[in-house]
PDB file with one MODEL, atoms N, CA, C and O in Angstrom:
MODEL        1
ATOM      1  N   UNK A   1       0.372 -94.542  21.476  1.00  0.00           N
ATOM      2  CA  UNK A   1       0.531 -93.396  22.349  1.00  0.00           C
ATOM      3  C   UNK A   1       0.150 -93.815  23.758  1.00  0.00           C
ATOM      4  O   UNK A   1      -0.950 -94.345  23.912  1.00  0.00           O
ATOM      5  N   UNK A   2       1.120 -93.590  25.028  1.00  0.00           N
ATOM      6  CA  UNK A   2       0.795 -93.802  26.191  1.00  0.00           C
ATOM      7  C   UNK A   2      -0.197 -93.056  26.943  1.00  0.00           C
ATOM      8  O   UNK A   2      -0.204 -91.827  26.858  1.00  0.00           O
ATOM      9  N   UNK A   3      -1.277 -93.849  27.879  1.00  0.00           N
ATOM     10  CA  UNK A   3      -2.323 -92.538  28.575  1.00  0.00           C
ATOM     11  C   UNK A   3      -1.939 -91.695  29.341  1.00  0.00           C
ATOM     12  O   UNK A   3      -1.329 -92.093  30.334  1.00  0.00           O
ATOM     13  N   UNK A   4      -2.110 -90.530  29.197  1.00  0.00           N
ATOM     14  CA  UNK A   4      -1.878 -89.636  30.299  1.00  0.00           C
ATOM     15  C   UNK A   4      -2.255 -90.209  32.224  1.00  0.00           C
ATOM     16  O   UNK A   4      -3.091 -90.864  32.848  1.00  0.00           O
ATOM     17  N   UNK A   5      -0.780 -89.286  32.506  1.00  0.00           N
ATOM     18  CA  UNK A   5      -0.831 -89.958  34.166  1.00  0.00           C
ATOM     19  C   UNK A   5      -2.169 -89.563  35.038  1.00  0.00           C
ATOM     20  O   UNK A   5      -2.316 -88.341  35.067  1.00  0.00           O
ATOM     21  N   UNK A   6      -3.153 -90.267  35.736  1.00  0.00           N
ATOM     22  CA  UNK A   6      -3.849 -89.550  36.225  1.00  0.00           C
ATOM     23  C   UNK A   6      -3.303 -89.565  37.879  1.00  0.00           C
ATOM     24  O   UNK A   6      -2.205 -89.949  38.282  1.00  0.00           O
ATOM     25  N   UNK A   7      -4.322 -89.076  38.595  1.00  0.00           N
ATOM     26  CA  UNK A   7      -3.789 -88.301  39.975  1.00  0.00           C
ATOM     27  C   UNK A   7      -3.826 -89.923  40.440  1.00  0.00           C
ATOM     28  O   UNK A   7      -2.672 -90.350  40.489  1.00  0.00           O
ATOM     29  N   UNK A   8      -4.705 -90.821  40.752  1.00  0.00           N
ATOM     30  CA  UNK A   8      -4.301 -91.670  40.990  1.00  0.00           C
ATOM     31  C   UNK A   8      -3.198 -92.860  41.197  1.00  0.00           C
ATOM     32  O   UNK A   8      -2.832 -93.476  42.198  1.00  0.00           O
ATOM     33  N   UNK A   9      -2.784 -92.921  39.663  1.00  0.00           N
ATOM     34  CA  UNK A   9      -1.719 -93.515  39.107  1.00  0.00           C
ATOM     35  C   UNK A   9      -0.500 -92.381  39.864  1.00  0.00           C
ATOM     36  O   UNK A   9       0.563 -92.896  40.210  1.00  0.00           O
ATOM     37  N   UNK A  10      -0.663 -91.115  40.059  1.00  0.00           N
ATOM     38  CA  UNK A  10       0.904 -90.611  40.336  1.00  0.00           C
ATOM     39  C   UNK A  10       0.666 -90.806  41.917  1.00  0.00           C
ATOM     40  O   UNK A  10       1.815 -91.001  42.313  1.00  0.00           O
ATOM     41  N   UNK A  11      -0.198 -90.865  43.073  1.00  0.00           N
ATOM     42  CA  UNK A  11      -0.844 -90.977  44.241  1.00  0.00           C
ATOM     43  C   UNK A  11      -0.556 -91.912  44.926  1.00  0.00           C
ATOM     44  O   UNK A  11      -0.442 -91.763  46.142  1.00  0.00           O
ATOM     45  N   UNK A  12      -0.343 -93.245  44.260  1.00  0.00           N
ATOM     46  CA  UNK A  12      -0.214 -94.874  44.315  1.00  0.00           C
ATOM     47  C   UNK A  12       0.976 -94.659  45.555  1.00  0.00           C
ATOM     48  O   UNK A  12       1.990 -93.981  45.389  1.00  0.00           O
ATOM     49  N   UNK A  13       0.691 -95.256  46.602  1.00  0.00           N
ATOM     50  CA  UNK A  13       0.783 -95.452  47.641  1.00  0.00           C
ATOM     51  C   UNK A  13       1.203 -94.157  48.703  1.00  0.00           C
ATOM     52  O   UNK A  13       2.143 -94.415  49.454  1.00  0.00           O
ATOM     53  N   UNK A  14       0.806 -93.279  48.783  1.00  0.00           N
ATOM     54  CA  UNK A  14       0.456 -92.018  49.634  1.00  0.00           C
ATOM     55  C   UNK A  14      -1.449 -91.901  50.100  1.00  0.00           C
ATOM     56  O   UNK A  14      -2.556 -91.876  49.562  1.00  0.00           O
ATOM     57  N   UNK A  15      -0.879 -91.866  51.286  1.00  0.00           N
ATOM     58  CA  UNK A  15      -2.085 -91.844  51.979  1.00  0.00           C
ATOM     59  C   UNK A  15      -2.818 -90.651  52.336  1.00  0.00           C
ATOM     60  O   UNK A  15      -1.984 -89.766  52.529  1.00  0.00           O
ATOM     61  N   UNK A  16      -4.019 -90.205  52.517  1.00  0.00           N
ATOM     62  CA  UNK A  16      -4.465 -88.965  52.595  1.00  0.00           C
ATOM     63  C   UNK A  16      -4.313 -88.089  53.628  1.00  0.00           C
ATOM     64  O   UNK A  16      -4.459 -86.871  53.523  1.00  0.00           O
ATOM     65  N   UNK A  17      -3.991 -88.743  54.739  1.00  0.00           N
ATOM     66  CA  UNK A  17      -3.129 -88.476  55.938  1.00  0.00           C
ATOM     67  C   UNK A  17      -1.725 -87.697  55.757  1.00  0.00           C
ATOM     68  O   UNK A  17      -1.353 -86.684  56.349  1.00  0.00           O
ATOM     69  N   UNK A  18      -1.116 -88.381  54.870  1.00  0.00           N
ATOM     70  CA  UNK A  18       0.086 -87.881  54.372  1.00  0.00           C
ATOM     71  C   UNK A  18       0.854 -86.169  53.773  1.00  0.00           C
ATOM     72  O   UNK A  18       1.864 -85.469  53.854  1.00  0.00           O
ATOM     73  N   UNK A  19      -0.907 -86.266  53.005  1.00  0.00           N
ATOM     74  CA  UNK A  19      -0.741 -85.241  51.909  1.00  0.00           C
ATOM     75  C   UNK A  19      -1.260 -84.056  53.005  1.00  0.00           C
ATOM     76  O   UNK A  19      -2.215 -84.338  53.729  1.00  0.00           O
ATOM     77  N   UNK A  20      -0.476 -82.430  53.141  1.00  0.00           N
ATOM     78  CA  UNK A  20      -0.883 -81.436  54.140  1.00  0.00           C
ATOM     79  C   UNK A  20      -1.222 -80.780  52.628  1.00  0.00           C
ATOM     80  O   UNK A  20      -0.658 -80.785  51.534  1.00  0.00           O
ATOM     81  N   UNK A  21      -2.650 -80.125  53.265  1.00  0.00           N
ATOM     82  CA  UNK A  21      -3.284 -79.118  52.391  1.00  0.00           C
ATOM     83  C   UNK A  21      -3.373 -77.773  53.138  1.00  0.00           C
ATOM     84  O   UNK A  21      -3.754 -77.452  54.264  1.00  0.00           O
ATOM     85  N   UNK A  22      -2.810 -77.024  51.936  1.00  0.00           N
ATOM     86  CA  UNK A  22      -3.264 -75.273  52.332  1.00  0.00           C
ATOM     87  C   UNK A  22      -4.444 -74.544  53.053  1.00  0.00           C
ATOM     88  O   UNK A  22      -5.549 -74.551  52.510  1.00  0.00           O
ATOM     89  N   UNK A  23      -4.277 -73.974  54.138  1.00  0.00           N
ATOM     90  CA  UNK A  23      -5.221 -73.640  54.492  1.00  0.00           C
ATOM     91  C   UNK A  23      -5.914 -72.810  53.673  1.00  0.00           C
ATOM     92  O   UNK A  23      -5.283 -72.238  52.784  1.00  0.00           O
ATOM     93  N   UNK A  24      -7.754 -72.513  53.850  1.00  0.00           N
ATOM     94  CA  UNK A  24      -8.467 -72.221  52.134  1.00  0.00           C
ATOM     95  C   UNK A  24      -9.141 -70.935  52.933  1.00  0.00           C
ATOM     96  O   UNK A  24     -10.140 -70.424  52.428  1.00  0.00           O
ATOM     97  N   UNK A  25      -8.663 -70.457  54.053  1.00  0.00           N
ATOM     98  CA  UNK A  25      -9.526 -69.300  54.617  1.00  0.00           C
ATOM     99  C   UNK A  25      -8.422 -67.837  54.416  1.00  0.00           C
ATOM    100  O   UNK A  25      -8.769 -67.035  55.282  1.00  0.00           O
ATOM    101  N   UNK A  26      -7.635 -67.446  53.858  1.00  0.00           N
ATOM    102  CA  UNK A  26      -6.291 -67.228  53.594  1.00  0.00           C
ATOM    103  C   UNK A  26      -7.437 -65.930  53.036  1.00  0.00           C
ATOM    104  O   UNK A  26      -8.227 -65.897  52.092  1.00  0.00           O
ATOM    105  N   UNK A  27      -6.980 -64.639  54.433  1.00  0.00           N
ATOM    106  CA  UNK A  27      -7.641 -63.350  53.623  1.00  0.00           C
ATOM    107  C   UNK A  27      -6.448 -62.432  53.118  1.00  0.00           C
ATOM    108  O   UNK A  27      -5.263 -62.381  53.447  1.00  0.00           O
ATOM    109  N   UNK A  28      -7.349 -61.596  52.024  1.00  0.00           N
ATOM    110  CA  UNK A  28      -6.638 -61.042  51.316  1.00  0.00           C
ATOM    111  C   UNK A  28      -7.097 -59.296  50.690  1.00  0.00           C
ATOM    112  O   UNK A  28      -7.944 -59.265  49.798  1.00  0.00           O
ATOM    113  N   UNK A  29      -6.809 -58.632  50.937  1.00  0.00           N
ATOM    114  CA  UNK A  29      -7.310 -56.819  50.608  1.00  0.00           C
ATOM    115  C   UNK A  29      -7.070 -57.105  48.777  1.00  0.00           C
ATOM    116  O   UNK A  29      -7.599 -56.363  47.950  1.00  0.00           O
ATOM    117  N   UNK A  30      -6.495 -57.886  48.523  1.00  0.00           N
ATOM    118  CA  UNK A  30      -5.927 -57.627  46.984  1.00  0.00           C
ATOM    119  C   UNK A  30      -7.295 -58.065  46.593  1.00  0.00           C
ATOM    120  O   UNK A  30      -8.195 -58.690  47.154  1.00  0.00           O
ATOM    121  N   UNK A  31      -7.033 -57.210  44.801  1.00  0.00           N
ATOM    122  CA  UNK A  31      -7.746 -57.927  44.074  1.00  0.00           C
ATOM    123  C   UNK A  31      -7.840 -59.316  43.468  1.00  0.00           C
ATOM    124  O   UNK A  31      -6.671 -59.672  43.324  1.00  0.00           O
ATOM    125  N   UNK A  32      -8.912 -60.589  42.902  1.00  0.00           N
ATOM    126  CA  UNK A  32      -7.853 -61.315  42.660  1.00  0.00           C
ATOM    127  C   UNK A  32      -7.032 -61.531  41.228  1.00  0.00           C
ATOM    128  O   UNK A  32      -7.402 -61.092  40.139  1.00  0.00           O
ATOM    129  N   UNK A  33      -5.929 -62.247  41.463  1.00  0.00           N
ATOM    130  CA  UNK A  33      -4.958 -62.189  40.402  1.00  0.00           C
ATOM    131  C   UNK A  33      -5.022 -62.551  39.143  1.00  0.00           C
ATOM    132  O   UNK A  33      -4.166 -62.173  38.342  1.00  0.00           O
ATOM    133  N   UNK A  34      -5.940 -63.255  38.826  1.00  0.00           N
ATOM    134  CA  UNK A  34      -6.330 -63.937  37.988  1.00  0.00           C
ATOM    135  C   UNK A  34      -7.261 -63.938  37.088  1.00  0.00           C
ATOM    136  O   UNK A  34      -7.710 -64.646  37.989  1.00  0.00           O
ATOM    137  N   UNK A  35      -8.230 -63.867  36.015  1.00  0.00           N
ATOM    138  CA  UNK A  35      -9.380 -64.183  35.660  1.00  0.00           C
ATOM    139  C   UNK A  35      -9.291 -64.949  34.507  1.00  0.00           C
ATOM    140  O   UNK A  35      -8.173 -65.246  34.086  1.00  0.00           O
ATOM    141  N   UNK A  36     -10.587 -65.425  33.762  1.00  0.00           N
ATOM    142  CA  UNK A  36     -10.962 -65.410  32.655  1.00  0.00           C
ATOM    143  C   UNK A  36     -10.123 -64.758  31.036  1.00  0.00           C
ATOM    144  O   UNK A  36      -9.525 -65.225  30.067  1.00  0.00           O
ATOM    145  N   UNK A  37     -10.543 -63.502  31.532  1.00  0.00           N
ATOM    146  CA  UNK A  37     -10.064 -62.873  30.364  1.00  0.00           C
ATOM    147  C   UNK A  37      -8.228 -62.842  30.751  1.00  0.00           C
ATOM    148  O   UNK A  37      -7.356 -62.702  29.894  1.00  0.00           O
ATOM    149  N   UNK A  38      -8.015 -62.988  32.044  1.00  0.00           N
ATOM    150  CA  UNK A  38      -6.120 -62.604  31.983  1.00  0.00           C
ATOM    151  C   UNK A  38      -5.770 -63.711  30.875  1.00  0.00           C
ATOM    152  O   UNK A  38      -4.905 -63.550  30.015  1.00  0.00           O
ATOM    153  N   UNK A  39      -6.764 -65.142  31.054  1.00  0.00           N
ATOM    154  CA  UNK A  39      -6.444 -66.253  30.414  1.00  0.00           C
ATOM    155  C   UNK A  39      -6.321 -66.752  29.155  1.00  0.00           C
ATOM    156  O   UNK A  39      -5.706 -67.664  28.603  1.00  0.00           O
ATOM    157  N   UNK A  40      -7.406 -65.529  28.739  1.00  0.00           N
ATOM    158  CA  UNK A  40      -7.932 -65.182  27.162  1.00  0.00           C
ATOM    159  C   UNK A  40      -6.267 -64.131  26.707  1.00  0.00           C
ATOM    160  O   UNK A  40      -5.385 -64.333  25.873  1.00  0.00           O
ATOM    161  N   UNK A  41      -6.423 -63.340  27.445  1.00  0.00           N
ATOM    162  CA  UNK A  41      -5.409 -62.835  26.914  1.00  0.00           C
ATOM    163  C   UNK A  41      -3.689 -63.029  26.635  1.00  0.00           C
ATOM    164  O   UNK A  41      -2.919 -62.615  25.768  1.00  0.00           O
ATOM    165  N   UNK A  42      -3.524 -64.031  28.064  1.00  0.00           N
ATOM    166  CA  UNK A  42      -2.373 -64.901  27.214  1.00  0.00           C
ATOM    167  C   UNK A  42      -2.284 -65.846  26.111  1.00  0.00           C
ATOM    168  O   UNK A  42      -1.346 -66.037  25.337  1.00  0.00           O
ATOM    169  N   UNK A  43      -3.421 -66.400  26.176  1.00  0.00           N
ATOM    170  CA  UNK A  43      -3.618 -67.394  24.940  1.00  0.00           C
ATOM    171  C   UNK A  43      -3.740 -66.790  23.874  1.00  0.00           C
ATOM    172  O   UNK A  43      -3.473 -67.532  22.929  1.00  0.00           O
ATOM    173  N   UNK A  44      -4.182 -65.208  23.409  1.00  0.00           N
ATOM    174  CA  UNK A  44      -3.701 -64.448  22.385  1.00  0.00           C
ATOM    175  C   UNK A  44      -2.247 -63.919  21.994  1.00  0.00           C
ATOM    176  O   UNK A  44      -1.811 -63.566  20.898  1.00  0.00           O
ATOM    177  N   UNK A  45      -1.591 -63.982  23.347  1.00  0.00           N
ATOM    178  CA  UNK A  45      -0.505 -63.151  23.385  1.00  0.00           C
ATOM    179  C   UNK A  45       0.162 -64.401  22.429  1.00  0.00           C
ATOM    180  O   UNK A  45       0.666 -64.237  21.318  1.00  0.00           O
ATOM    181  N   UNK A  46       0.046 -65.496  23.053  1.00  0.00           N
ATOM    182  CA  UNK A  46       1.215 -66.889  22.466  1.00  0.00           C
ATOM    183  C   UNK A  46       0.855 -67.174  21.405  1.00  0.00           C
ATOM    184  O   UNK A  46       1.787 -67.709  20.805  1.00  0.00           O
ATOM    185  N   UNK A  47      -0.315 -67.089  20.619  1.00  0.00           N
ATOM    186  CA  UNK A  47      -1.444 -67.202  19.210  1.00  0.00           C
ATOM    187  C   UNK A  47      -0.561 -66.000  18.484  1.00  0.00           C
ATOM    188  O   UNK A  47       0.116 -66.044  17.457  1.00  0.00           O
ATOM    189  N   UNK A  48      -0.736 -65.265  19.102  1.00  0.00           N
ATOM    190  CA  UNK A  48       0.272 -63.989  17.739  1.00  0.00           C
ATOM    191  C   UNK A  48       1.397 -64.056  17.745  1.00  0.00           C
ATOM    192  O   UNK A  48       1.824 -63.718  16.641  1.00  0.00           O
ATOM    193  N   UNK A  49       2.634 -64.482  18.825  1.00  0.00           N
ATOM    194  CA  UNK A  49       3.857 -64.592  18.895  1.00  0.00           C
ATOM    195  C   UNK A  49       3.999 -66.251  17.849  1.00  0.00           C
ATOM    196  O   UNK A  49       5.043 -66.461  17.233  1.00  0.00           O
ATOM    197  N   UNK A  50       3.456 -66.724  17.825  1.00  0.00           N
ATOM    198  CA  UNK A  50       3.221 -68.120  17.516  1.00  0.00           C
ATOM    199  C   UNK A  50       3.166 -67.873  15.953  1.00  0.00           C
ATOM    200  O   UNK A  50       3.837 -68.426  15.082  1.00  0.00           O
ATOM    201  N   UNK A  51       2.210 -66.916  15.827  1.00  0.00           N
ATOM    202  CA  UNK A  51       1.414 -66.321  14.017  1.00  0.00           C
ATOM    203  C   UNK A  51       2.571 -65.828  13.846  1.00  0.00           C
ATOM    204  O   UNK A  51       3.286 -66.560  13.162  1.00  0.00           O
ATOM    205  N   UNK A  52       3.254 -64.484  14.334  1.00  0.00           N
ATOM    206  CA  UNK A  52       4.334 -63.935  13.837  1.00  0.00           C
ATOM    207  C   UNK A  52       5.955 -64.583  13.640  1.00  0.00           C
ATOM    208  O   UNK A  52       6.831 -64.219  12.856  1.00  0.00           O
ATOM    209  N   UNK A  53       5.967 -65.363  14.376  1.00  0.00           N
ATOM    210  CA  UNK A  53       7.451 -66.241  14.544  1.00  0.00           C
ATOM    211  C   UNK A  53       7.283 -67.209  13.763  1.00  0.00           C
ATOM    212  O   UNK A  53       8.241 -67.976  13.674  1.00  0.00           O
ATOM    213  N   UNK A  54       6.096 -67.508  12.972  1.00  0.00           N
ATOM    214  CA  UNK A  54       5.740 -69.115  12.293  1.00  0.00           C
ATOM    215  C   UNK A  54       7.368 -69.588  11.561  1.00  0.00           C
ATOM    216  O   UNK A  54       7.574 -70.798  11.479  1.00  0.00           O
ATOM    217  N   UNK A  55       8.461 -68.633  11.059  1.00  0.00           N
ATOM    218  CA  UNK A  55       9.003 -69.485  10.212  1.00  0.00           C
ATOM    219  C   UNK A  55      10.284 -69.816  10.829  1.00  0.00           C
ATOM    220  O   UNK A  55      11.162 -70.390  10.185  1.00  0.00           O
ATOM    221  N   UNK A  56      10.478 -69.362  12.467  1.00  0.00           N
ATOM    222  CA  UNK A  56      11.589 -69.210  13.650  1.00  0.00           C
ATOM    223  C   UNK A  56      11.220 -70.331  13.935  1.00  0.00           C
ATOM    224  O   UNK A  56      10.111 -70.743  14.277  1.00  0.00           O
ATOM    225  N   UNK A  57      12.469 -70.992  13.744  1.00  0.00           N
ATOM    226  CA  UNK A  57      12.765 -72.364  15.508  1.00  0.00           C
ATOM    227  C   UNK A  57      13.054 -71.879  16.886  1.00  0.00           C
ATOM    228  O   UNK A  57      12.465 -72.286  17.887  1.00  0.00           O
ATOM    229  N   UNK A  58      13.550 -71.408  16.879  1.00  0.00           N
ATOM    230  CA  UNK A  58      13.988 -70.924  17.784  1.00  0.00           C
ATOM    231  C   UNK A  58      13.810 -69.581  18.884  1.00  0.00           C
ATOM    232  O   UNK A  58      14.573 -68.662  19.179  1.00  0.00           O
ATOM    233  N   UNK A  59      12.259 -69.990  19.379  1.00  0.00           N
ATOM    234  CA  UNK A  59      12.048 -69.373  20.143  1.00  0.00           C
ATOM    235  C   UNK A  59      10.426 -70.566  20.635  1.00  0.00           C
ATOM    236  O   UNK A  59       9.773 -71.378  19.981  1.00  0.00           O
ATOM    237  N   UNK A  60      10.347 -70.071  22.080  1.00  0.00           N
ATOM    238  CA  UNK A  60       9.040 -70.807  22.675  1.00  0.00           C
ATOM    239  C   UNK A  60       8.516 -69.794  23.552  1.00  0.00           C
ATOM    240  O   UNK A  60       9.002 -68.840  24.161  1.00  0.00           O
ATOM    241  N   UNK A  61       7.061 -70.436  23.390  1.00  0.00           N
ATOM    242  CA  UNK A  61       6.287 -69.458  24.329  1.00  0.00           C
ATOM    243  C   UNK A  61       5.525 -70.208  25.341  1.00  0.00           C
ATOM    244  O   UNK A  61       5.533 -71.432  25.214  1.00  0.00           O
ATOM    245  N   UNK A  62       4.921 -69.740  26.245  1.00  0.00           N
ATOM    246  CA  UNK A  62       4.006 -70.492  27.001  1.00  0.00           C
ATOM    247  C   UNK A  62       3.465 -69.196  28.266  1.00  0.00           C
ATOM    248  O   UNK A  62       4.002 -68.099  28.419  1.00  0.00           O
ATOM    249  N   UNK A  63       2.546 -69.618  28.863  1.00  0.00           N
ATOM    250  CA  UNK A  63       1.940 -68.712  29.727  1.00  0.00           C
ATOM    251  C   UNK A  63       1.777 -69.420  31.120  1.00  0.00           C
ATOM    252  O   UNK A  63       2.232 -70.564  31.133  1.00  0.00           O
ATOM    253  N   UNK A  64       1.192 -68.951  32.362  1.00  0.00           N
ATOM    254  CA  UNK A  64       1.369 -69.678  33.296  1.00  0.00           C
ATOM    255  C   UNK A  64       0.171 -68.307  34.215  1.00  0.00           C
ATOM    256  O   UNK A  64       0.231 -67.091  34.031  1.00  0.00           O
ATOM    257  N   UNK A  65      -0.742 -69.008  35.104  1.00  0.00           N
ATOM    258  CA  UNK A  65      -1.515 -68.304  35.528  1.00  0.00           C
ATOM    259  C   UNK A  65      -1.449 -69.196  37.345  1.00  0.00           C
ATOM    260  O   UNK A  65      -1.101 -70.361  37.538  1.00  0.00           O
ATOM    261  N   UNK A  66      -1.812 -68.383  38.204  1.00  0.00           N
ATOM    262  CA  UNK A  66      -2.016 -68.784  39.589  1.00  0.00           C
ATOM    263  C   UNK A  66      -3.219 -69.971  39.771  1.00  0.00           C
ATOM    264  O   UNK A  66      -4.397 -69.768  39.477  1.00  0.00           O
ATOM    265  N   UNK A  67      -2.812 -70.960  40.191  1.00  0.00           N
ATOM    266  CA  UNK A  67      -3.897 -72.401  40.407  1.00  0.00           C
ATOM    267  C   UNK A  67      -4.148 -71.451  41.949  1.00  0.00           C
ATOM    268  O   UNK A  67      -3.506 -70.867  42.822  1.00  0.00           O
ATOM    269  N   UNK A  68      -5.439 -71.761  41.577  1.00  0.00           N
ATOM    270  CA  UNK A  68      -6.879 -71.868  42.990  1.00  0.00           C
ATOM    271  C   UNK A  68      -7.373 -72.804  43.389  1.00  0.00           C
ATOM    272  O   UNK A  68      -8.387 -73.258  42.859  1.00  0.00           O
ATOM    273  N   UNK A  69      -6.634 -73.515  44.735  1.00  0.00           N
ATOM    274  CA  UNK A  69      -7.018 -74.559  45.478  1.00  0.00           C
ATOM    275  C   UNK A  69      -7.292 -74.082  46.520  1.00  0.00           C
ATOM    276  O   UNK A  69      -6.851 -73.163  47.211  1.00  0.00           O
ATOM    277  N   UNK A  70      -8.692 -75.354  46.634  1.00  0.00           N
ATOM    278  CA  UNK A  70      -9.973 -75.077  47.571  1.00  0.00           C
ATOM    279  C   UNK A  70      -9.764 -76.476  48.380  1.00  0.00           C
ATOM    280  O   UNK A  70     -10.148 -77.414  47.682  1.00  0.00           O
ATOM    281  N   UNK A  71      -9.253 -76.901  49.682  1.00  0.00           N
ATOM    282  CA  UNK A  71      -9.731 -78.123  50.244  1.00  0.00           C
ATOM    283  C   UNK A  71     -11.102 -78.579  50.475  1.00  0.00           C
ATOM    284  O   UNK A  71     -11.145 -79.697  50.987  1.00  0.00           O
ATOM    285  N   UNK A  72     -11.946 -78.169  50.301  1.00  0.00           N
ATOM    286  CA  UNK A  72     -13.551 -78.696  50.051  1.00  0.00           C
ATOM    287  C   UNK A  72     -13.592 -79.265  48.600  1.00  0.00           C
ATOM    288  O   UNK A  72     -14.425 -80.069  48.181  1.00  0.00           O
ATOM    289  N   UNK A  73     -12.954 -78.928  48.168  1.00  0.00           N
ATOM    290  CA  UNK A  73     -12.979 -80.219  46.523  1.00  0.00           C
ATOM    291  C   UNK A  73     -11.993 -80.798  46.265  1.00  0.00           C
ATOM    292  O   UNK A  73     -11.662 -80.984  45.094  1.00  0.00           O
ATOM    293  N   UNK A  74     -11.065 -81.356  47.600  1.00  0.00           N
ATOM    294  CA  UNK A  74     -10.344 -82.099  47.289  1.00  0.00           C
ATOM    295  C   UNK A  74     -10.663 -83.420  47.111  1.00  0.00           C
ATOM    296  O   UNK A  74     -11.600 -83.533  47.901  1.00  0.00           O
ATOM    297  N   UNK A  75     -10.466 -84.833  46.444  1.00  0.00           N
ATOM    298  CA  UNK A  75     -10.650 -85.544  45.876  1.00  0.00           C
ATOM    299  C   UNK A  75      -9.922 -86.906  46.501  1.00  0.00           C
ATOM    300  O   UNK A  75      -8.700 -86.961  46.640  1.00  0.00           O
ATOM    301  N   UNK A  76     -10.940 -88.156  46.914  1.00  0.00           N
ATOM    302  CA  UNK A  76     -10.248 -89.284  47.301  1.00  0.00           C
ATOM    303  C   UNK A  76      -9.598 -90.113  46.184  1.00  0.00           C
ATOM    304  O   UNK A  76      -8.965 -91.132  46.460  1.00  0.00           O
TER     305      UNK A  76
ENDMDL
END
């Protein structure tokens, strides 16, 4: 089995200069979009669609939640 790509290995020759990062001061009135439990609760949602479809090919599930990037932990 091959190792998974790390950021490095996909990085290999881009310079940090290169890469433009999001500004991280970005205000907002909303609540935020995301939590814990939204996370818990897709991973149930795809766990029972998953339990109930067990004997279907033909269908896939997956979930997808908003990434929170911070340039203070960005990484050399």
């Amino acid at each position: 089995m091959s190792e998974p790509a790390t950021v490095e290995s996909i990085a290999d020759g881009i310079s940090e200069d290169e890469v433009i990062f999001p500004p991280g001061d970005l205000l907002s009135d909303e609540p935020p979009l995301e939590s814990d439990l939204h996370r818990d609760q897709i991973d149930l949602l795809i766990h029972i669609l998953k339990l109930w479809w067990r004997e279907r090919q033909d269908f896939y599930a997956s979930g997808n939640l908003t990434i929170y990037y911070s340039p203070n932990q960005k990484k050399s």
